[in-house]
C-alpha positions in Angstrom: -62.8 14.0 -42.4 -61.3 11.1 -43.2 -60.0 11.8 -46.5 -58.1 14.5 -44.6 -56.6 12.4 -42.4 -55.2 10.2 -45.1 -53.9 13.3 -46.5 -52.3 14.4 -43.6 -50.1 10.8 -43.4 -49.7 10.6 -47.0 -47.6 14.5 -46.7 -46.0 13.2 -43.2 -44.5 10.4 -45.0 -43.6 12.4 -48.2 -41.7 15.0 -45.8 -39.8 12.5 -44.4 -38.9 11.5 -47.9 -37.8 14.7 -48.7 -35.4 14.9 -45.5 -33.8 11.7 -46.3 -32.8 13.2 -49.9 -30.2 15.6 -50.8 -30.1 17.9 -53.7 -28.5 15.8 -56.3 -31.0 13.0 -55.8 -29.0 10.7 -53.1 -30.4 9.6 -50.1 -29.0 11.0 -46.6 -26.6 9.4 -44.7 -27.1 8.2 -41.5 -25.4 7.9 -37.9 -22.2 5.6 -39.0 -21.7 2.8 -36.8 -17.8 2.5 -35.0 -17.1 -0.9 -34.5 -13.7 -2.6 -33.0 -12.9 -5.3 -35.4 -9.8 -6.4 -34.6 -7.9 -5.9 -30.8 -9.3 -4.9 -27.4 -10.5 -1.6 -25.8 -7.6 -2.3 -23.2 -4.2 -2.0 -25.3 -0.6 -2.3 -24.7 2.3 -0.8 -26.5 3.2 -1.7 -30.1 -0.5 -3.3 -30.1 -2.5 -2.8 -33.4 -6.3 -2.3 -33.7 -8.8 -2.0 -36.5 -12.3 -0.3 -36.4 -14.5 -0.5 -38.8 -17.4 2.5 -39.8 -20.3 2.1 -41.9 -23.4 4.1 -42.1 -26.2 2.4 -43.9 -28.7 3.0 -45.2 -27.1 5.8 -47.4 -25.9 6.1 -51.2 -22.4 5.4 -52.3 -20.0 7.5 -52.8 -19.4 8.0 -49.1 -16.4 9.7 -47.2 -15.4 8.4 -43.7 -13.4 9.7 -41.6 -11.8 8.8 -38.1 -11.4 11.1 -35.3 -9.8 11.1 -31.6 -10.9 14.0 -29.5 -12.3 16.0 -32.4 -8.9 15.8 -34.1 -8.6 13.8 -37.2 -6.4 10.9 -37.5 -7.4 9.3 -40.7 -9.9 9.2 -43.8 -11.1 7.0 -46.3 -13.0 6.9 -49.3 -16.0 4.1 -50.6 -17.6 4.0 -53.4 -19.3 0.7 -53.2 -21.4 -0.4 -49.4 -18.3 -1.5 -47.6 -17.4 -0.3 -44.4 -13.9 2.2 -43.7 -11.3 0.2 -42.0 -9.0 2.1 -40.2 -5.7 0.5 -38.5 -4.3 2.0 -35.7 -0.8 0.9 -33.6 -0.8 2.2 -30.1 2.6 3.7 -29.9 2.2 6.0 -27.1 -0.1 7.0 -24.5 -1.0 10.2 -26.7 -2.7 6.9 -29.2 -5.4 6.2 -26.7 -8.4 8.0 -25.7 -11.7 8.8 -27.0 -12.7 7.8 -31.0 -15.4 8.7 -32.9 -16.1 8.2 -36.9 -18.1 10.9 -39.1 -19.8 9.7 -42.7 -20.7 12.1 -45.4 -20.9 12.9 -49.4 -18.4 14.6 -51.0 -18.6 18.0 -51.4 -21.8 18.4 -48.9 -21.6 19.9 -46.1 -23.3 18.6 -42.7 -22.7 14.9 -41.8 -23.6 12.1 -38.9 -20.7 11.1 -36.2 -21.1 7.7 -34.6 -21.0 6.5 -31.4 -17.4 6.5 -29.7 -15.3 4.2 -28.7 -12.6 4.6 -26.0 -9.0 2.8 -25.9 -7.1 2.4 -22.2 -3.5 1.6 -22.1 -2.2 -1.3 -20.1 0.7 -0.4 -18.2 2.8 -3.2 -16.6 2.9 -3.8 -12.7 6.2 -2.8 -10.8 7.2 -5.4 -8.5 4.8 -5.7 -5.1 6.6 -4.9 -1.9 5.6 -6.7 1.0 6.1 -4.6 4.6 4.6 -4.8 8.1 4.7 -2.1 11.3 6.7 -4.6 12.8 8.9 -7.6 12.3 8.9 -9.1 15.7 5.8 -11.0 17.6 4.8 -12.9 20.0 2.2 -15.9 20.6 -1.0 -14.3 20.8 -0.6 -10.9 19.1 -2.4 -10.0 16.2 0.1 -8.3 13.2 -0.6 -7.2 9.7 0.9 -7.6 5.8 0.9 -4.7 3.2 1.1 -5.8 -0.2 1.9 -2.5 -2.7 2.5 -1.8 -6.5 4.1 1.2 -7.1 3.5 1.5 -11.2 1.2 -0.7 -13.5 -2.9 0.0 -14.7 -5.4 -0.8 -12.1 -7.5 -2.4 -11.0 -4.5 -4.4 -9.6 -5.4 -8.2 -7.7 -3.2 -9.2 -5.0 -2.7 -12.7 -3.0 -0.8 -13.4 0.2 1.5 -16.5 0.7 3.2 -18.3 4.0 5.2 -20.4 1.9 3.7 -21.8 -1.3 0.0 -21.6 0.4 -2.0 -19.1 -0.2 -3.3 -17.3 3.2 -6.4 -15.2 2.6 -8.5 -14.7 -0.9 -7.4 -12.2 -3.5 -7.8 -8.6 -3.2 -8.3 -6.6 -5.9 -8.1 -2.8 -5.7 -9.3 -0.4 -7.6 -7.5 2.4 -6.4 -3.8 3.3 -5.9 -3.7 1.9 -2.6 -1.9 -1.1 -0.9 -3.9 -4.7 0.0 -3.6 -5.4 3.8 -4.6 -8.6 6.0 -4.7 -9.3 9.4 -2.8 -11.8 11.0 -3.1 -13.9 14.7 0.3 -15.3 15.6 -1.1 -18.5 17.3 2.2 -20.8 17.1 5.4 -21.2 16.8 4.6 -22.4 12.8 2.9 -19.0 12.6 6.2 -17.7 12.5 7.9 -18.0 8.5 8.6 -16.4 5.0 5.3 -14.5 3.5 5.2 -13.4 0.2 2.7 -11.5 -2.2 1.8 -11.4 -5.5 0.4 -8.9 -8.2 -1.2 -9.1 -11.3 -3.6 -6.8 -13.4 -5.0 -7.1 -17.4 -1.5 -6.6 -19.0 -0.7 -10.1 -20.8 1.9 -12.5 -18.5 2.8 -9.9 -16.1 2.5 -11.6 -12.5 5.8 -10.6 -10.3 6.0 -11.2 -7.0 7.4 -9.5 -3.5 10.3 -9.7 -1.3 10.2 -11.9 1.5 9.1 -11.2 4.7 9.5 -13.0 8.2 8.2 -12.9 11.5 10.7 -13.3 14.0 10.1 -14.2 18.2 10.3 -11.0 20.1 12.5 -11.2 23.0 11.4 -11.3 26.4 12.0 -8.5 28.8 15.2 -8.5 30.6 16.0 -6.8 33.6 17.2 -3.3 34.0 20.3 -3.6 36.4 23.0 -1.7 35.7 25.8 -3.3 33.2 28.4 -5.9 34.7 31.0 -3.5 35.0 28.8 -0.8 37.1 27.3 -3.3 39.2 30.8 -4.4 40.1 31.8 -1.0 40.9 29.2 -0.2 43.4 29.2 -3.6 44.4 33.0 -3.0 45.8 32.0 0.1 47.0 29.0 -1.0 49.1 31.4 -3.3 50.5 34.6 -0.5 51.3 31.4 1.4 53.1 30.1 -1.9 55.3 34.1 -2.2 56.0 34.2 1.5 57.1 30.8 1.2 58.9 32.0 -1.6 61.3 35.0 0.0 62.2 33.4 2.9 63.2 31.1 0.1 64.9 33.7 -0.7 66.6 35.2 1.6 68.4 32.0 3.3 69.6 30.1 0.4 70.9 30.0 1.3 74.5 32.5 -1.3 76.0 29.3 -2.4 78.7 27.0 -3.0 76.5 29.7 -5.2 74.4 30.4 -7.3 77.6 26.5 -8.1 78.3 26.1 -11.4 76.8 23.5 -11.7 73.7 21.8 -14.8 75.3 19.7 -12.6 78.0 16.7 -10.5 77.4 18.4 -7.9 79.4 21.7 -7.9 77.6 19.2 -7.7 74.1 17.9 -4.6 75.6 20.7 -2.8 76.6 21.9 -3.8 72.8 18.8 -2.6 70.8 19.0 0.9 72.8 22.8 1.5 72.4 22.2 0.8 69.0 19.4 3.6 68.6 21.8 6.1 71.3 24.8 5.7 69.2 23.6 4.9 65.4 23.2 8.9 64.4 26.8 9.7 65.2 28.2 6.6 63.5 26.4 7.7 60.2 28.0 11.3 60.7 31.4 9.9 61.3 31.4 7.7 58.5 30.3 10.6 55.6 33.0 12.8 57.5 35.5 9.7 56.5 34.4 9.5 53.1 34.4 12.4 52.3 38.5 12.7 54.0 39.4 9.8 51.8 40.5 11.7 48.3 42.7 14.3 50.7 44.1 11.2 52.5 45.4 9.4 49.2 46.8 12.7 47.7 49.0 13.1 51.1 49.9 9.4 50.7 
């Protein structure tokens, strides 16, 4: 039983043996490695970048070749254990994406792909623009600051300035959307220029915003009519009250005019003349106004 078992391991290993071998003798390549040897993952344009492939262990001669989204880009040729180096320059967006590297013997067919590597391109910001619902407060209302890149690769980090201080902590956003904080306009000094500023991975590429101030809100006025209207109607309320006390006039009972204002009785006799004769000095007064445009055409 047991020399069985030892028989058993001894064909295991030899069949493993046998897998790692080709026809010609050569031992099997294996899954190539993709490595970035020179330059980042994130690039810019004009950038250059070098990735290395090697698959060990495996038996020179060995072709390598470089592939983005199953297309391939470029190939090379070792004969000794020294990786492929393959040199890219990111010219265009259509240079970044996915990589992958595939090692194998010349005229064999089969062969191992590594593991992939993927480039992102690093697109400048466009300049932030700085906005709020409103540009006019008061002491004690709360406003807010919008802080918004149009173009550049996210995430994007913004920062919010009264001045040359910085008023809240960075906000960075990962999606296409604008940074916003909330404001309390406590003072006077509360009141000022605000800025914003914008930055993301692309090398020396922090712009900042237009300016932006706060300014007092007026205080509610009163609704009267303009100068010139209120003028008008004033000198017309006062042709009417001239009009009115004619009429007055010449139908105050001539009794009730003698009775002197100093008695209770004559105050009587004024109060109720008033109320008897009050209704027909209203009608005779609308009857005048409305005669006065026929009287100044006769004129």
């Amino acid at each position: 039983m047991f020399f069985l078992a030892i028989l058993l391991f001894s064909y295991s290993q030899m069949s493993q043996q046998i897998q790692k071998t080709t026809a010609n003798g050569k031992e099997m390549v294996s899954n190539p490695k993709l490595v970035l040897v020179q330059g980042t993952l994130n690039v810019v344009m004009k950038q250059n970048v070098t990735l290395s492939c090697l698959s060990e262990p495996g038996s020179p001669p060995v072709r390598y070749t470089l592939f983005k989204h199953n297309q391939q880009v470029s190939a090379s040729n070792r004969s000794d254990w020294s990786p492929a180096l393959f040199t890219l320059t990111i010219s265009s967006a259509s240079d970044v994406g996915e990589y992958k590297c595939k090692a194998e013997y010349n005229n064999s067919s089969g062969g191992k792909y590594s593991n992939s590597l993927n480039f992102t391109l690093l697109e400048p910001i466009s300049k932030p623009v700085l906005s709020s619902p409103t540009s006019q407060a008061k002491k004690g209302q709360n406003v807010t600051l919008s802080c918004f890149s149009e173009n550049g690769s996210l995430p994007i980090t913004y920062l919010f300035f009264k001045g040359t201080q910085n008023i809240s902590p960075q906000k960075t956003m990962q999606k296409r959307e604008a940074a916003v904080i909330f404001l309390f306009i406590n003072s006077h000094s509360d009141f000022g220029t605000y800025k914003c500023k914008a930055n993301n991975s692309f090398p020396n590429n922090t712009k900042y915003s237009n300016s932006f101030n706060f300014t007092v809100a007026e205080k509610f006025k009163s609704t009267r009519p303009s100068i010139g209207l209120t003028s008008t109607l004033n000198a017309e309320e006062s042709e009417d009250e001239v009009i009115y006390s004619e009429i007055g006039k010449f139908l105050s009972p001539p009794a009730v005019r003698q009775v002197s204002s100093g008695t209770g009785r004559g105050h009587l006799l004024t109060l109720l003349a008033e109320a008897l004769f009050k209704p027909l000095r209203i009608l005779i007064w609308h009857h005048l106004r409305a005669m006065q445009p026929k009287l100044q055409l006769v004129k």
